[in-house]
N, C-alpha and C positions, 0 to 999 in steps of 0.2 A: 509458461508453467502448466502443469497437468491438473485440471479440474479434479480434486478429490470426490468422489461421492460420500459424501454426510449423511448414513444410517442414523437413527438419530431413536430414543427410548425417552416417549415421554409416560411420565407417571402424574394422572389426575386421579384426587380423592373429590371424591362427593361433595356439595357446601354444608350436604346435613352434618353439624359435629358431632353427633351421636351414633352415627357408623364409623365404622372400626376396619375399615379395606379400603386397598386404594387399586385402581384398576389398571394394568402395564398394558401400554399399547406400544408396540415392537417395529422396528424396522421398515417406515418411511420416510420417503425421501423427503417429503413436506404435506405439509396439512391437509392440502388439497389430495395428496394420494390417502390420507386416513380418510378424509372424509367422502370421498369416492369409492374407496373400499369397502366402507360400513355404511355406505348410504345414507349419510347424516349431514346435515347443515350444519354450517357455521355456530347457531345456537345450539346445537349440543355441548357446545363448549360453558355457557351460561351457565350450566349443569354442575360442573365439576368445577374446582380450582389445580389446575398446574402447579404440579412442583418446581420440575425441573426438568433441563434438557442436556440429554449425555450422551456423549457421541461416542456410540460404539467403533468407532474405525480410529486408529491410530497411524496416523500420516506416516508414510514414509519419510526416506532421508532425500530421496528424491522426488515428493510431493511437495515437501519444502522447500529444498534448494536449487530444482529443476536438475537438470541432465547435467551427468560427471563433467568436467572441462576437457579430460582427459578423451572423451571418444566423440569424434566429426557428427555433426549433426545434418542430416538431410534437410531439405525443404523449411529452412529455419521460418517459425513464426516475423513480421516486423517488430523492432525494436520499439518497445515503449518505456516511456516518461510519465512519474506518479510523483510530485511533487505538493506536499505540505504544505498551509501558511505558517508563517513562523511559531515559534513555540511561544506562549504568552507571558510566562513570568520572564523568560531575559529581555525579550521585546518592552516590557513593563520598565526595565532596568537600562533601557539605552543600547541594546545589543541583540541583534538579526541572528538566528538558529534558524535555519529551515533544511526539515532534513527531506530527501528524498529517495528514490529506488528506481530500478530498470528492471525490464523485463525484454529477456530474451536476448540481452547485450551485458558482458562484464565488464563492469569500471576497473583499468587496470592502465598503466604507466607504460604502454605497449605505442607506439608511432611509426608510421611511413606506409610506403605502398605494399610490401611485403604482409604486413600485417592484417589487410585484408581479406589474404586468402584464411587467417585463421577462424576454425570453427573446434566452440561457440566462438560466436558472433565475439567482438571487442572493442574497446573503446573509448571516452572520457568525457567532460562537460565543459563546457563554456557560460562564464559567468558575466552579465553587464548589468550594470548598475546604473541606474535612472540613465538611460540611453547615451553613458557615456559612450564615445569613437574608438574604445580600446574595449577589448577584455579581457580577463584571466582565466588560463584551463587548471582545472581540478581534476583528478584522477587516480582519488585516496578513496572514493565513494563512500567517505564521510558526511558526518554533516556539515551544511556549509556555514560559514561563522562571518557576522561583516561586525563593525565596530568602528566608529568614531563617526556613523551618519551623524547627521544636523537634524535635530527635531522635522516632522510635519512628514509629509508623503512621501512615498518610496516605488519603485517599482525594480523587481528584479527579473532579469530573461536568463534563463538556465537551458543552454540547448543542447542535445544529447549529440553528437559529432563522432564518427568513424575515425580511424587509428590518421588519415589523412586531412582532419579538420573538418572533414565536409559537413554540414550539419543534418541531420535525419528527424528531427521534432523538436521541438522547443514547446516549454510552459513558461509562463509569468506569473509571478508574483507579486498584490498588490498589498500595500500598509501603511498605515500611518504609525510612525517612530514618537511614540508621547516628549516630553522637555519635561525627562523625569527629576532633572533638577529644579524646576519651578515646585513637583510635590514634592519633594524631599522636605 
């Protein structure tokens, strides 16, 4: 994905409450460029109370979604894997959510050799569960859902795998599944 540049408008008022302005300082990229700019230390900030931080730059559609699917991408970045710990209240409840994302591969129901040459990049996951000898592909790039674990420790491998299986990164996931019928 394309690093956005984040212009950013912060606005510090005084701590004195008896002045009435607040002071707009405009269009840095981070603190460090204001404070490099006006030649001020970090305690200049002690000074003032921050409002708030608003980001003048309004992301693209392809700041967000990366590069159309539709046109061949050169020199593709490698594929990565950003995966989650489960989500807390179903994990609370007897049931595994762990969602995840990729970068710079599309999860899509696409397989064989052929499928390689397509750009973007594409792809699927492979799911194994506490080191069972088998596992299951997913290729909804949804979240993934498990249910009917056994209370106590868990671990899951989720590897991100090319249209031909082959795997290209893998993350694990570790938890402990409560016996949420002992609280009940």
């Amino acid at each position: 994905m394309n690093q956005v540049k984040q212009d950013f408008r912060l606005i510090l008022v005084p701590f004195d409450r008896n002045t009435n302005y607040s002071q707009v300082i405009t269009c840095f990229d981070t603190l460090t460029d204001l404070f490099t700019t006006f030649h001020v230390k970090p305690s200049f900030m002690t000074e003032f109370l921050p409002i708030f931080l608003m980001n003048s730059h309004t992301p693209s559609a392809r700041d967000i979604i990366g590069s159309s699917p539709l046109i061949a991408i050169e020199n593709e970045e490698p594929p990565k894997l950003i995966v989650d710990p489960p989500l807390p209240e179903p994990l609370a409840q007897g049931r595994v959510f762990i969602q995840y994302r990729t970068e710079n591969l599309r999860i899509l129901p696409v397989f064989g050799k052929g499928a390689l040459e397509v750009s973007p990049r594409i792809g699927h996951i492979h799911i194994t569960v506490d080191d069972a000898p088998w596992h299951f592909v997913d290729a909804s790039g949804e979240t993934i859902i498990l249910v009917g674990l056994e209370p106590g420790v868990h671990k899951v491998l989720i590897e991100l795998a090319d249209p031909t299986h082959k795997v290209i990164t893998s993350e694990t996931v570790e938890f402990t599944l409560p016996d949420f019928k002992k609280s009940s």
